[in-house]
C-alpha positions as CSV (number, residue, x, y, z in Angstrom):
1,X,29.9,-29.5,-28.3
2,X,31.8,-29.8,-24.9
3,X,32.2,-25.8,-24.9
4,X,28.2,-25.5,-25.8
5,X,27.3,-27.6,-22.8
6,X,29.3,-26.0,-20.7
7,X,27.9,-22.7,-21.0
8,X,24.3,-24.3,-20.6
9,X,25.4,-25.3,-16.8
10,X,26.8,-22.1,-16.1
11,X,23.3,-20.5,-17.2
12,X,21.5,-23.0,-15.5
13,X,23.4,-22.6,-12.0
14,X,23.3,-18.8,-12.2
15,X,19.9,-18.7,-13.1
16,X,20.2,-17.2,-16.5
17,X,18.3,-20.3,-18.1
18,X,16.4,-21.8,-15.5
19,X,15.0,-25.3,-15.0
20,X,11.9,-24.3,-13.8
21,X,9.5,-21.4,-14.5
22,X,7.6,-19.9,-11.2
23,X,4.5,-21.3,-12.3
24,X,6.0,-24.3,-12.1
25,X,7.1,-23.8,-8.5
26,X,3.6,-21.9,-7.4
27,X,2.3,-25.6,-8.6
28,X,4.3,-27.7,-6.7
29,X,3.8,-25.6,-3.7
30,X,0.1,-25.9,-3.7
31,X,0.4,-30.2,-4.3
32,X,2.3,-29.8,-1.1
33,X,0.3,-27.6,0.8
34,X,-3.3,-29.7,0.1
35,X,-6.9,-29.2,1.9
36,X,-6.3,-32.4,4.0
37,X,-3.0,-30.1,5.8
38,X,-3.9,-28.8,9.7
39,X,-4.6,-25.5,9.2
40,X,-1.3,-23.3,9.9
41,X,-3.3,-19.9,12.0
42,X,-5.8,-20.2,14.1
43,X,-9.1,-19.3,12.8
44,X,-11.8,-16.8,13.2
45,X,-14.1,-18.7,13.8
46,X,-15.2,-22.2,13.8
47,X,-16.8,-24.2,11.2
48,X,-20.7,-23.6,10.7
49,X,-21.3,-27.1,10.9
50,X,-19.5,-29.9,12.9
51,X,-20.0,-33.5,13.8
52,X,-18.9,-34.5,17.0
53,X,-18.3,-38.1,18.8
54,X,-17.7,-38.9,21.6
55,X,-16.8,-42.5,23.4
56,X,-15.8,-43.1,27.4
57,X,-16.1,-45.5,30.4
58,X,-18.7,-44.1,33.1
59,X,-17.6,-43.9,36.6
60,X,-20.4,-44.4,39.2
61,X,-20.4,-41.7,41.5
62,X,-23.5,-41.1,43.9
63,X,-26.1,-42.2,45.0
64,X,-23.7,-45.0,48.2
65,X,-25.0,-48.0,46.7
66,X,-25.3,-46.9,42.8
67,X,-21.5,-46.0,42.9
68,X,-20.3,-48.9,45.3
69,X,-22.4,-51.8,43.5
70,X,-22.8,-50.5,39.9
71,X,-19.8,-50.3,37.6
72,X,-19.4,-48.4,33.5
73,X,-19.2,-50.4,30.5
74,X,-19.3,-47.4,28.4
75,X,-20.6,-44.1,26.9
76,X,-21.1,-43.3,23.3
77,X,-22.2,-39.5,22.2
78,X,-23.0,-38.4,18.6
79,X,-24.0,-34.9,17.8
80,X,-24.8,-32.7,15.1
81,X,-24.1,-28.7,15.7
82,X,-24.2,-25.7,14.4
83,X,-22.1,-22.1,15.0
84,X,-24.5,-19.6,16.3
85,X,-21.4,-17.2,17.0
86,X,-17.7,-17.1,16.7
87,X,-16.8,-20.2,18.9
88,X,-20.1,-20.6,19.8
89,X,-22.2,-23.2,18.9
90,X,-25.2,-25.6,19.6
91,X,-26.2,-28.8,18.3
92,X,-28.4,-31.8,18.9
93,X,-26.9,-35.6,19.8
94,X,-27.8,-39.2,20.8
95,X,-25.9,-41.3,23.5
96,X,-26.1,-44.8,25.0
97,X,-25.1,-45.9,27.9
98,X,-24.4,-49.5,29.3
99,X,-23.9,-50.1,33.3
100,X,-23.3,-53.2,35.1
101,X,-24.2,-54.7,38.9
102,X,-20.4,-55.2,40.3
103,X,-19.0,-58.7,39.8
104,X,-18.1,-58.2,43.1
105,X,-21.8,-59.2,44.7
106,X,-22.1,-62.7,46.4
107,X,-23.8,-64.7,44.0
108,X,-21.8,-63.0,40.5
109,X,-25.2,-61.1,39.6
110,X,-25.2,-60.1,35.7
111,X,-27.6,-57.5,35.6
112,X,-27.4,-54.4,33.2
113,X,-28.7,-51.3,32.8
114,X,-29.0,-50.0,29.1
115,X,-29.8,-46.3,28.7
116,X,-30.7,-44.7,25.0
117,X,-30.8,-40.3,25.4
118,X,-31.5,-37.3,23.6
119,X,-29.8,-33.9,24.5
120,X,-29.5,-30.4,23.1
121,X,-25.6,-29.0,23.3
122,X,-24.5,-25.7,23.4
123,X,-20.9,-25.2,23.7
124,X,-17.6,-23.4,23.3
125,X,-14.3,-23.9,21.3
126,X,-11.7,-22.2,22.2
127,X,-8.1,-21.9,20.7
128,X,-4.9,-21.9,22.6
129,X,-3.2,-22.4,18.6
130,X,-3.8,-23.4,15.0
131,X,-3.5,-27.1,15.6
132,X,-4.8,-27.2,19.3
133,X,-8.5,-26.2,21.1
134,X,-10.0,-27.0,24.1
135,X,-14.1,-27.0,24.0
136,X,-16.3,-26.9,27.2
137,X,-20.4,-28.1,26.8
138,X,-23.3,-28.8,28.0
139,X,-25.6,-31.4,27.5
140,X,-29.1,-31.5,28.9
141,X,-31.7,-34.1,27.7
142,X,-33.5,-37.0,28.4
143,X,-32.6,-40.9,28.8
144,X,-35.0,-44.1,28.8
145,X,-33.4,-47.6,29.3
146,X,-34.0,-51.0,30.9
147,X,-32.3,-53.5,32.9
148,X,-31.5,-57.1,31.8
149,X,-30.3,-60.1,33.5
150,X,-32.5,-59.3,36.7
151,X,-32.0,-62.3,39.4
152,X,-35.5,-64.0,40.5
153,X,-37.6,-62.2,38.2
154,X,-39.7,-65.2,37.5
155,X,-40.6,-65.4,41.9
156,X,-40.1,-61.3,42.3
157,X,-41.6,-59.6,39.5
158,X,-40.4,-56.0,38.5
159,X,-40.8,-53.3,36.1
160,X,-37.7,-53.4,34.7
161,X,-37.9,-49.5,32.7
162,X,-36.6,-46.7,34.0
163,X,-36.6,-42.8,32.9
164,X,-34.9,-39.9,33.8
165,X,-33.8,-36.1,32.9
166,X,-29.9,-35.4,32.9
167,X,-27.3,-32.5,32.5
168,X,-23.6,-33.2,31.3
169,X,-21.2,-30.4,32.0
170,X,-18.0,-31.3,29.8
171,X,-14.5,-30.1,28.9
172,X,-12.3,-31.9,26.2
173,X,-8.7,-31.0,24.4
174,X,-8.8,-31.4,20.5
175,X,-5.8,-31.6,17.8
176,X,-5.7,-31.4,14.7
177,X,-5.1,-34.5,12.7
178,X,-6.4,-32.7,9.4
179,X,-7.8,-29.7,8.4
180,X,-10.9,-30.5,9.4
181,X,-10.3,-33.2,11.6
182,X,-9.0,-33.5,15.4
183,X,-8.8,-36.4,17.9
184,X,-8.9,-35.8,21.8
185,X,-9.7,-36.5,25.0
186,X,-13.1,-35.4,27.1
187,X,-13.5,-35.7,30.8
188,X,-17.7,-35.0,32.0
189,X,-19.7,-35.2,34.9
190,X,-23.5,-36.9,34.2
191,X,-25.8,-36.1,36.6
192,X,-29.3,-37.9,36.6
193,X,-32.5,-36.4,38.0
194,X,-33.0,-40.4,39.3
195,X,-32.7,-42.4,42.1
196,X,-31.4,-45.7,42.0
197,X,-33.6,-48.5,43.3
198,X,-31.8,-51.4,44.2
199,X,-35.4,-53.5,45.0
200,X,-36.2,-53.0,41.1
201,X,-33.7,-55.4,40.2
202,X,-33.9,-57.5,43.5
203,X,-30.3,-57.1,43.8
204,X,-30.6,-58.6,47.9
205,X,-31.0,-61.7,45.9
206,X,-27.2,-61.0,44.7
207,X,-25.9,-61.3,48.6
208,X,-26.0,-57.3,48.6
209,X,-26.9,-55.8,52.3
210,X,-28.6,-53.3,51.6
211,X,-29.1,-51.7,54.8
212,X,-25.7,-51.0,54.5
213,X,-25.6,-48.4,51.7
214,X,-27.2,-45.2,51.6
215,X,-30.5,-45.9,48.8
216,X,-31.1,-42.2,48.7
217,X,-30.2,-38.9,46.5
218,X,-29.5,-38.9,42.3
219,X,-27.7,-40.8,40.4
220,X,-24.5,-39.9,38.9
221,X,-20.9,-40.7,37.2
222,X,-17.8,-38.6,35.9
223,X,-16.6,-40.6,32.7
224,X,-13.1,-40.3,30.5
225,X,-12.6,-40.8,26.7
226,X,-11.6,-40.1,23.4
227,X,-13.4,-36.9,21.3
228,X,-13.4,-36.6,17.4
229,X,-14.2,-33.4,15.4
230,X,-15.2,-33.0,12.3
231,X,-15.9,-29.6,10.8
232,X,-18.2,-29.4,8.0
233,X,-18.8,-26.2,5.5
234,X,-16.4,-22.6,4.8
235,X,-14.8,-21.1,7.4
């Protein structure tokens, strides 16, 4: 019996009588390499259909007064796209935006400025490798919000509403975290076609000067933040 199972190790280590057939191993190699893998070459093209989200801290920039007396809470950006080429594609989204007088004004004033938009996107992805791409958009559309938290309302009576048409110019780095998933980092400049009013929300009641800022010219902010990608559909 000791002879007999010798010769079956000898077969076994030179492959005469092996452990495992190549089925077996063509198996086990596709367990490994599963759909949920970042894909190993860069594709063709992108995904026909991709979700996109988008989350950042808005950085007042002009109008004088806007970006020394206003300060960000946040930006959140949700859209849905489609490819219309390659590494083209276009898509519609949602944001909100929350911005805040400065804690920095005489009297602590804690008035906010809420912002709900609409925008069309058209962008483009573009791949430096399989696990990397960089995408630059452009978001155009329209925002309606309200402040809250106005000083003296009761004595000084506002309309509180405002409205406005913007453009988004935006570049953001991706990785691949799945196949069909990346996390990133954006970087945008929002520019609003709207000039902010610093009587609408009595903010001289907040010890402001006016007289010393500059009321006049649009609105605007650069923001940072973290992207996520998810592709959707065949490549």
């Amino acid at each position: 019996m000791k002879v007999i199972r010798n010769i079956i190790t000898v077969l076994i280590i030179t492959g005469h009588f092996p452990l495992f057939s190549q089925d077996d191993i063509d198996s086990t190699s596709a367990i490994i390499k599963n759909s949920d893998d970042p894909p190993l070459d860069a594709p063709l093209k992108i995904h026909p259909f991709s979700i996109r989200l988008s989350a950042g801290v808005p950085n007042p920039l002009t109008s004088e007064l806007f970006r020394k007396r206003m300060i960000g809470i946040y930006e959140v950006n949700l859209s849905g796209n489609i490819r219309i080429g390659n590494y083209f594609y276009a898509g519609l989204g949602i944001n909100n935006t929350l911005l805040s007088v400065s804690n920095r004004t005489k009297f602590a004033a804690h008035t906010k400025l809420q912002l709900y938009g609409g925008y069309l996107r058209i962008g483009y992805d573009k791949y430096h490798h399989a696990k990397m791409f960089s995408s630059i958009y452009l978001n155009t559309g329209y925002s309606k919000g309200f402040y809250t938290n106005v000083l003296n309302m009761s004595s000084n009576p506002h309309n509180l509403n405002v409205e406005m048409t913007f453009m988004q110019p935006t570049y953001s780095i991706n990785f691949f975290s799945e196949d069909r998933v990346t996390l990133g980092f954006y970087g945008g400049y929002h520019f609003m076609v709207w000039n902010f009013d610093p009587n609408q929300i009595n903010l001289a009641d907040a010890g402001v000067n006016i007289s010393k800022f500059k009321t006049s010219g649009n609105a605007s902010y650069w923001l940072i933040g973290l992207e996520m990608y998810i592709g959707l559909g065949k490549l």
